[in-house]
C-alpha positions as CSV (number, residue, x, y, z in Angstrom):
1,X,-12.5,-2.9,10.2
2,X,-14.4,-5.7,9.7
3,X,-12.8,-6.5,5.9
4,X,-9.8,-6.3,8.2
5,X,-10.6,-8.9,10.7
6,X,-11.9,-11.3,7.9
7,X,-8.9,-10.8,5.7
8,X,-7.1,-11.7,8.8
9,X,-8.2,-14.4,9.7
10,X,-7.4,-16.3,6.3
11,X,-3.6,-16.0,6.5
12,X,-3.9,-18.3,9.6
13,X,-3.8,-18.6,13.3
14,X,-0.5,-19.4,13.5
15,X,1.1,-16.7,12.2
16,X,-1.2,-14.0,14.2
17,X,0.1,-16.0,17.0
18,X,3.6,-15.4,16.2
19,X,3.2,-12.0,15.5
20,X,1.2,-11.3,18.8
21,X,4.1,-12.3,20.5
22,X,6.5,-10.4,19.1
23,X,8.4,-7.2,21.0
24,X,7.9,-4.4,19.3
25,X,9.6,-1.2,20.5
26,X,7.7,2.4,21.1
27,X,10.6,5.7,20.7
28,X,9.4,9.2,21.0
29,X,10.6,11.8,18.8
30,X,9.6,13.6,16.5
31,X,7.9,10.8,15.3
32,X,6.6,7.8,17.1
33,X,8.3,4.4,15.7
34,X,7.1,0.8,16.1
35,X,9.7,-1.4,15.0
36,X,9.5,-5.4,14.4
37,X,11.3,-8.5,12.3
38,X,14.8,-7.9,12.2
39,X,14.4,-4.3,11.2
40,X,12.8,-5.5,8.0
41,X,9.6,-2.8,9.0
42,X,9.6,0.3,10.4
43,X,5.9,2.0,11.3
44,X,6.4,5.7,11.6
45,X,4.0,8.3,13.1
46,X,4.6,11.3,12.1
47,X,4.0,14.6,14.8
48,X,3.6,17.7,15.2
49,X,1.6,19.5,12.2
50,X,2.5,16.1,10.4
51,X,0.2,14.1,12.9
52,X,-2.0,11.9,10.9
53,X,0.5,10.7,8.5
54,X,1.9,7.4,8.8
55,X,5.3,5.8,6.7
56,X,5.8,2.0,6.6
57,X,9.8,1.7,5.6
58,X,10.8,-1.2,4.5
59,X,14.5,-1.9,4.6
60,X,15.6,-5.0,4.2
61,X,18.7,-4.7,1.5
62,X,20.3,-8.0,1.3
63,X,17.7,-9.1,-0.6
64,X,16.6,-5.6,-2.6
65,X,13.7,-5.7,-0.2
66,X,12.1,-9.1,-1.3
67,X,9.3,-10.4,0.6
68,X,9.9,-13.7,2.6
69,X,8.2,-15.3,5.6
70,X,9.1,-13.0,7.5
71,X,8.6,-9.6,6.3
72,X,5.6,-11.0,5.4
73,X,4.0,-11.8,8.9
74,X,5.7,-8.3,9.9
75,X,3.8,-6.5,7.3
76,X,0.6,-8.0,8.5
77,X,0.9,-7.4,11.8
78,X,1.8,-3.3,10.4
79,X,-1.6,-3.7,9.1
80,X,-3.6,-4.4,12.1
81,X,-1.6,-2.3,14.2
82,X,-2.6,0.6,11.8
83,X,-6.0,-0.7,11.5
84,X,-6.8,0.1,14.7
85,X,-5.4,3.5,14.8
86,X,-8.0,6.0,15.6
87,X,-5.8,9.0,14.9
88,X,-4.1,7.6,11.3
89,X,-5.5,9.7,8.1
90,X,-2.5,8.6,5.9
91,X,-0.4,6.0,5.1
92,X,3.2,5.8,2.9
93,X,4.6,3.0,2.3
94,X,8.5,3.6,1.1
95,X,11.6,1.8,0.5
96,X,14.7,2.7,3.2
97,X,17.1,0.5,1.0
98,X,18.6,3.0,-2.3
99,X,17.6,2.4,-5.9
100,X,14.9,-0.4,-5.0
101,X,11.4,-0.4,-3.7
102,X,10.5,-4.1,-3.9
103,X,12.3,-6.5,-6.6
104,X,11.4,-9.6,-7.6
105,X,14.0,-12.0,-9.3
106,X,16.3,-10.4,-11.8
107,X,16.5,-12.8,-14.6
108,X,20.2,-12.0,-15.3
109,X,21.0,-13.3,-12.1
110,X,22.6,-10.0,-10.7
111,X,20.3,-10.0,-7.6
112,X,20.4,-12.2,-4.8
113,X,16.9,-12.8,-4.6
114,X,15.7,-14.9,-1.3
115,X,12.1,-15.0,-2.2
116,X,13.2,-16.9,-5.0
117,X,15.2,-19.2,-3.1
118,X,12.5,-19.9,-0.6
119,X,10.4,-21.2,-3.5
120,X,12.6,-23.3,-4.5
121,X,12.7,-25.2,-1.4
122,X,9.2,-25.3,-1.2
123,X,6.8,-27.8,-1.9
124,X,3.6,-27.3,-4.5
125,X,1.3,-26.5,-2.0
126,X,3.6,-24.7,0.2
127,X,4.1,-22.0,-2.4
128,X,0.6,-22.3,-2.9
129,X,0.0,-21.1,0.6
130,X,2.6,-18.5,1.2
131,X,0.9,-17.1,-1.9
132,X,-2.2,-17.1,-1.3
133,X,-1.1,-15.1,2.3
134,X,0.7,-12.8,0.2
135,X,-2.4,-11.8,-1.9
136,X,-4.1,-11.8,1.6
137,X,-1.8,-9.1,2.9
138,X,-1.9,-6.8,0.0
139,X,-6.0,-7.3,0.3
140,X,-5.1,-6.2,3.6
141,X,-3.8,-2.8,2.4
142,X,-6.4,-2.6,-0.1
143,X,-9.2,-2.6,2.3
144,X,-7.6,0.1,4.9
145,X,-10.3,2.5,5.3
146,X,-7.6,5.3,5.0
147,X,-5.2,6.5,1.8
148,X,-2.5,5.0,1.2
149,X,0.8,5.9,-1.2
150,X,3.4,4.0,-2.7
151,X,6.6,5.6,-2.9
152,X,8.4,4.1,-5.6
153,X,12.1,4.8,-6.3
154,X,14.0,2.0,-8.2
155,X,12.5,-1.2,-8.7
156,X,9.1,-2.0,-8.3
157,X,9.0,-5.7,-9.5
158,X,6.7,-8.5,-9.4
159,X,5.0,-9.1,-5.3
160,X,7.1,-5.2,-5.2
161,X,4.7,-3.8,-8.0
162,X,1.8,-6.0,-6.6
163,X,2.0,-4.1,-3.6
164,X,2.3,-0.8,-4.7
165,X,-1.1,-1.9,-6.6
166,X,-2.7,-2.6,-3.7
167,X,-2.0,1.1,-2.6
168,X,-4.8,3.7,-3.7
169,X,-1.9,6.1,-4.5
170,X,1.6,5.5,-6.6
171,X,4.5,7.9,-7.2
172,X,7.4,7.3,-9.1
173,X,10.9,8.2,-9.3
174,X,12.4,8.7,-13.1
175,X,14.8,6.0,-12.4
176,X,12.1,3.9,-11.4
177,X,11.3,0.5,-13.0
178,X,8.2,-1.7,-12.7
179,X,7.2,-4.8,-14.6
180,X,6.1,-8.2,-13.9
181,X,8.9,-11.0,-14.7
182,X,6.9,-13.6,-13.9
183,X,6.3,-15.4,-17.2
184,X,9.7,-16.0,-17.6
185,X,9.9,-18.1,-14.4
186,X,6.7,-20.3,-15.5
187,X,4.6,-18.6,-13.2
188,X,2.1,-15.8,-13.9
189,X,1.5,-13.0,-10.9
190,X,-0.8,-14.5,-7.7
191,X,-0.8,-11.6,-5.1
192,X,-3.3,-9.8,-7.0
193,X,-1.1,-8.5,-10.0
194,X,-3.5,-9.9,-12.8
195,X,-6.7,-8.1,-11.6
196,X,-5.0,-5.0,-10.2
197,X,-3.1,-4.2,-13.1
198,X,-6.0,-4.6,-15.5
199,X,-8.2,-3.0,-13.5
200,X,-6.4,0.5,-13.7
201,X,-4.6,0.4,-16.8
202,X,-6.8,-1.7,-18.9
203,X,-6.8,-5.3,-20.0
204,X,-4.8,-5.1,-23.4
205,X,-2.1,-3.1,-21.6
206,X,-2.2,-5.6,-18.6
207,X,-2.0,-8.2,-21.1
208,X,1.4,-7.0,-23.0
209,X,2.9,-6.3,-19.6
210,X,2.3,-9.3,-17.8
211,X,2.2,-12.0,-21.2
212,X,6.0,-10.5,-22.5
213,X,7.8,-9.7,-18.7
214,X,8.0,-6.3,-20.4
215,X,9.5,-3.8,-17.8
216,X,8.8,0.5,-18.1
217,X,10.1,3.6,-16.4
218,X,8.4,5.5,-13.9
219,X,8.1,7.8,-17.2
220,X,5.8,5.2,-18.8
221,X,4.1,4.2,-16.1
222,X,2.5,7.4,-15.7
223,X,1.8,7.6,-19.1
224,X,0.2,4.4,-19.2
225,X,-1.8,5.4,-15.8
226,X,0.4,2.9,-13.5
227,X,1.3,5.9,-11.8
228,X,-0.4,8.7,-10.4
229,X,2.8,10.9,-10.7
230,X,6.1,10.8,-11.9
231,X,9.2,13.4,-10.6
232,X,12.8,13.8,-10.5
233,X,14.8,10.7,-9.3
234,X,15.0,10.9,-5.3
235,X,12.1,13.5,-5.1
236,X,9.3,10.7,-5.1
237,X,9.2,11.0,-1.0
238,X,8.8,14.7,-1.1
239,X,5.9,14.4,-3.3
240,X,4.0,11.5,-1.6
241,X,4.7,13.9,1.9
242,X,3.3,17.0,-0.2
243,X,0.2,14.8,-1.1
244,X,-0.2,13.8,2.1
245,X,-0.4,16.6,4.0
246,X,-3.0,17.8,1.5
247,X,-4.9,14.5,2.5
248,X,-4.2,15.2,6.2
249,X,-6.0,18.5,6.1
250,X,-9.1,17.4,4.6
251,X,-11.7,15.7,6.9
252,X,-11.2,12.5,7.6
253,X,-14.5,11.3,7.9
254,X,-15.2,12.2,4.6
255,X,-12.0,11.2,3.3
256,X,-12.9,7.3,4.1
257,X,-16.1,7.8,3.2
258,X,-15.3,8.8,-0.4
259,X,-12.2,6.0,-0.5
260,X,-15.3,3.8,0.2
261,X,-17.8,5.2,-2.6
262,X,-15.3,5.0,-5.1
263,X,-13.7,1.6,-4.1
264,X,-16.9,-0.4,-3.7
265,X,-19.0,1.3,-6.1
266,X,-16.5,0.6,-9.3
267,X,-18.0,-2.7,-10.4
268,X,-21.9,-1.7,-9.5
269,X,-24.0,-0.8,-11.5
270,X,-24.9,2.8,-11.6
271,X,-28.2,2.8,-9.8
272,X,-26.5,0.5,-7.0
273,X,-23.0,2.5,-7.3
274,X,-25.0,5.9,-6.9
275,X,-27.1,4.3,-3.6
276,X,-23.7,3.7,-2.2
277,X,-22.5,7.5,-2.6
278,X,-26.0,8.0,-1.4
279,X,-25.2,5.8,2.2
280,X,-21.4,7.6,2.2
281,X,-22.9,10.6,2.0
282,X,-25.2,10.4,4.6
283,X,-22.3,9.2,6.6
284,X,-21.0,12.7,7.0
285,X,-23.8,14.8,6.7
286,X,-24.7,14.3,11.1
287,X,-20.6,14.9,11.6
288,X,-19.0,18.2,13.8
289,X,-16.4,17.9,11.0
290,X,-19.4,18.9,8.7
291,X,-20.5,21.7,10.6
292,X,-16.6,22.9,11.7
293,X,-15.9,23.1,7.9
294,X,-18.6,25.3,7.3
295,X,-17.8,27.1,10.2
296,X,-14.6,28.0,9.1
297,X,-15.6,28.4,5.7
298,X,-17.5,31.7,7.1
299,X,-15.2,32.8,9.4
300,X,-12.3,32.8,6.6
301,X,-9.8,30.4,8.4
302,X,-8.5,26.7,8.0
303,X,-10.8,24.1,9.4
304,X,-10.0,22.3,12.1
305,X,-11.4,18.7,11.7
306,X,-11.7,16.0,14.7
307,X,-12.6,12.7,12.9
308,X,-16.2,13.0,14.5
């Protein structure tokens, strides 16, 4: 939680202010909803036997889900709202609008695009900023101590595919595409999409999709190691749910613990990576949810885990 705060605190004051004071609305149902920005962002709890799981929809269709001012300080204040969540184990992030995740510009001008027409209104060092808050946010994602899933259908282009990165999880539709059209709009990828990319698929294969614009189906993105899975168009949602309920019965404890291991011990070197598993480990060896699992282990039933 502490990444969190810090993260935080670099998009600026004056958007947590504004975000503070915005209403946001509580519904019971079979689900619990948080709703804020226009209805750009939906936060969903899940109940029942589904408690633990938590789906950010995004559904803002005039503009294919692009990410303006807006949905941006609504997706940050998502973020700390989830942060401090006690009883989340999983997060989803998913597109409400058909046939699109999050798109970037379409170079053939087919989409209206109002992320792209907020930069061009923008000064130099405005863009600069509402960048450099945008690579804030998806840090934001990337530090949650929990899972989270992309649920890709449709596009998943430019800040759309640099969020999806962010996520520790990505499934794809078929029908999905993903790229980074960047280069042809004289820019190159800022919200993280250089390092992200490179990071899990390689730098040469980074390299050919970001320096050519090249876009690939949800088909070659799992090939390639973009994605974690690829399934039958409209089926992406059951699969990220099927995954997360998998995720939702393990202990949690041990669940953030080894999100952590893996995450921060990637560029160590082994003796420091291995000292980190080391301190994880530790982490839930004085846990009930140690002892409950062997418990039930023995007794031939499901374990019941607490988080403690």
């Amino acid at each position: 939680m502490a990444v969190m705060t810090t993260i935080a605190r670099s998009i600026g004051q004056q958007w947590r202010r504004s975000t503070i004071n915005r209403p946001w609305q509580l519904h019971t149902s079979r689900y619990l909803i948080l709703q804020a920005f226009a209805e750009s962002l939906t936060l969903r709890r899940l109940s029942d036997s589904d408690s633990g799981i938590v789906v950010l929809d995004v559904n803002r269709p005039e503009s294919k889900n692009a990410i303006g001012k807006n949905m941006l300080r609504g997706l940050l204040r998502c973020l700390e709202i989830l942060d401090d969540d006690c009883s989340a184990k999983v997060m989803m992030i998913r597109s409400s609008v058909p046939n699109v995740f999050c798109a970037g510009a379409d170079l053939k001008g087919s989409v209206s695009d109002v992320f792209i027409q907020e930069r061009r209104t923008m000064a130099p060092m405005e863009v600069q900023s509402f960048v450099n808050d945008l690579r804030s946010a998806f840090s934001l994602i990337e530090a949650l101590s929990i899972p989270t899933i992309a649920v890709i259908e449709g596009a998943a282009l430019g800040g759309g595919l640099e969020m999806a990165l962010s996520c520790d999880l990505r499934i794809c539709g078929e029908n999905s595409v993903l790229g980074f059209p960047e280069t042809g709009l004289a820019i190159i990828p800022g919200a993280g999409g250089t390092q992200r990319l490179s990071r899990l698929v390689g730098k040469s294969v980074a390299k050919d999709l970001i320096f050519t614009g090249r876009k690939v189906s949800g088909a070659e993105a799992y090939s390639m190691g973009l994605a974690n899975y690829c399934v039958a168009p409209a089926s992406a949602y059951s699969k990220a749910l099927e995954l997360a309920r998998e995720i939702n019965q393990k202990g949690p404890v041990a669940v953030r613990m080894a999100k952590q291991a893996i995450n921060e011990g990637f560029d160590m070197d082994m003796e420091s990576a291995l000292k980190l598993e080391e301190d994880c480990y530790e982490e839930v060896l004085h846990t009930k949810d140690r002892l409950e699992g062997l418990t039930a282990f023995a007794q031939k039933r499901k374990p019941i885990y607490s988080g403690e």
